[in-house]
Structure formats: C-alpha cells, structure tokens
C-alpha positions in Angstrom: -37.6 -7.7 -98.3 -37.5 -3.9 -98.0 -34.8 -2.0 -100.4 -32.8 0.6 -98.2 -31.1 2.5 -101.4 -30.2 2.2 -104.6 -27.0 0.4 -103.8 -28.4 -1.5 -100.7 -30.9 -3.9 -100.1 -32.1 -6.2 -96.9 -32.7 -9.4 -98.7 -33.1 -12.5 -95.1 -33.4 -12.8 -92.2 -30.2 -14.5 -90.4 -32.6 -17.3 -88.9 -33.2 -18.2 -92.7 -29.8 -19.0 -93.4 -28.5 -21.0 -90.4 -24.8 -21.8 -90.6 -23.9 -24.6 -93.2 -26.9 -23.5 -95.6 -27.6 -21.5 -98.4 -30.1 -19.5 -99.9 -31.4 -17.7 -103.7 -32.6 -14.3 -102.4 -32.8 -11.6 -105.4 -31.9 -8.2 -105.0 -30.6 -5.4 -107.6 -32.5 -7.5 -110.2 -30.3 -10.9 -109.5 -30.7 -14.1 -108.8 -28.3 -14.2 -105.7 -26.6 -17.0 -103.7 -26.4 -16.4 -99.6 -24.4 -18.4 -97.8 -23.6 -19.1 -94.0 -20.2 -20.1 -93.1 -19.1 -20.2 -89.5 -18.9 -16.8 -88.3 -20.2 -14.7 -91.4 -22.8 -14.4 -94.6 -21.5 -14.1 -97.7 -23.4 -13.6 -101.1 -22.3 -14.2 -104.9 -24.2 -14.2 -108.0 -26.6 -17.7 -108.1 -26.0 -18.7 -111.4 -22.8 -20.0 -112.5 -21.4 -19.4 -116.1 -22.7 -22.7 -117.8 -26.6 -22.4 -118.5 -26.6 -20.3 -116.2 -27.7 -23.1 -114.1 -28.3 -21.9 -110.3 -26.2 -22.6 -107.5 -28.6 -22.7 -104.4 -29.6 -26.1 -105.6 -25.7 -27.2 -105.0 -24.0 -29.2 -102.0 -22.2 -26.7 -99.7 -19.3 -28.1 -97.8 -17.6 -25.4 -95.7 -17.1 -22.3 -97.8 -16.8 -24.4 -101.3 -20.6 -25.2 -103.3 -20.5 -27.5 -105.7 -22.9 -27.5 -108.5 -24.7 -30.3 -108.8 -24.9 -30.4 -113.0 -21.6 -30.5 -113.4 -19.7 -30.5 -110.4 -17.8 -27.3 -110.9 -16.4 -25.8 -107.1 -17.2 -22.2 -106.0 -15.7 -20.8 -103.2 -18.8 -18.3 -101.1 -16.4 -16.1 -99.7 -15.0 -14.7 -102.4 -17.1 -16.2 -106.0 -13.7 -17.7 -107.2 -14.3 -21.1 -109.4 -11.7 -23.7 -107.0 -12.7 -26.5 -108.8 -13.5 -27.0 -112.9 -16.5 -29.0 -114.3 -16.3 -33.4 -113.3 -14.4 -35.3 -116.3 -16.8 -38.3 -117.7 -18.8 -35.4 -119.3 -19.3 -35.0 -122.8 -17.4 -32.8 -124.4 -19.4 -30.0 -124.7 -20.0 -29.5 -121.2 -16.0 -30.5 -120.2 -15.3 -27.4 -122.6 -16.8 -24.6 -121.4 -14.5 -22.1 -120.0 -15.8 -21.9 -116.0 -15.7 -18.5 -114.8 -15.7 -17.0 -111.0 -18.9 -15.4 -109.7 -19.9 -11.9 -109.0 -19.4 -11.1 -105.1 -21.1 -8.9 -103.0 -21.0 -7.2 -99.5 -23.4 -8.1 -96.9 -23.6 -6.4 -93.8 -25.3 -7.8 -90.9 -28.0 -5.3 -89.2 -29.9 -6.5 -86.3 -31.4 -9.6 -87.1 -31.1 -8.5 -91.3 -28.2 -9.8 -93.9 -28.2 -6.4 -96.0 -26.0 -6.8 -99.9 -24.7 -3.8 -100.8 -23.8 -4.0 -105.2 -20.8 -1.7 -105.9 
C-alpha cells in the first residue's frame, strides 16, 4: 500500500479485515498485527516477545488473540499481555517473562485503515 508520510502509512483495505479477523500488514519496517473488533481497527506489533513468534497466525476471540505456540493472551485494543504462556510447558518456555505489544493508531480514511507510529 501507498506510504502518506514519514509517520503515516495506508497499510488495507477495510474489506480485508472483516470484523472478527486479523491481518500481518507491514508498515514503518514492522511486521504488524490488524485487527477488527466490532466497531473499530486496531493494530499492534505482530510478533510477541517469545521467538518472536507472529501473532496473525493466533485464534482471535473478541478483542483477546491468543498465540497459538504457547497460548499467551493479547488484548488488540490496547497490546497489553491479559493472559501468560499455558502451564504443561517445559520450563523454558513457562519462564520467559511475556511482555505487552507495541500499539499503534489507525485512522480510518474512506475505504483505507491508515497506522500512524508515534
């Protein structure tokens, strides 16, 4: 998609991302995660903190994706970790210190979802 400025860039278009769905879209040289939720488009960094293991390929429920791998919960709206890696791991999965994701503004243009980076 076409970069607007050096803080903006158009990265879907809304029929892409129906509600309920998510998708990896790169912009400002990130993997990022898009997500529909009733009513609005949020976007957060796509990998999560262990492995950096992507997120698009998680099960969204609501505004919480779970990653698959290891079942830690993100909520879209915000990038906050809600949830900490499954137990019945081994150890040095269980271990590793789960951190919240990078979030980013989107703003809706015509039929474009826009992410602005601060």
């Amino acid at each position: 998609m076409a970069r607007r400025s050096a803080m903006e860039a158009e990265v879907a278009k809304l029929a892409e991302v129906p509600v309920g769905t998510m998708k990896r879209v790169r912009a400002f040289d990130q993997d990022i995660l898009l997500s529909s939720v009733v009513g609005a488009m949020y976007a957060t960094q796509n990998n999560c903190g262990y492995m950096r293991a992507g997120l698009a390929g998680g099960t969204p429920d609501g505004n919480v994706v779970t990653r698959a791998l290891h079942g830690a919960k993100f909520d879209v709206t915000s990038g906050r970790n809600v949830g900490g890696i499954r137990p019945g791991l081994p150890s040095v999965v269980t271990e590793v210190d789960v951190q919240s994701l990078k979030a980013y503004g989107v703003e809706i243009r015509g039929s474009s979802a826009c992410l602005e980076d601060e």
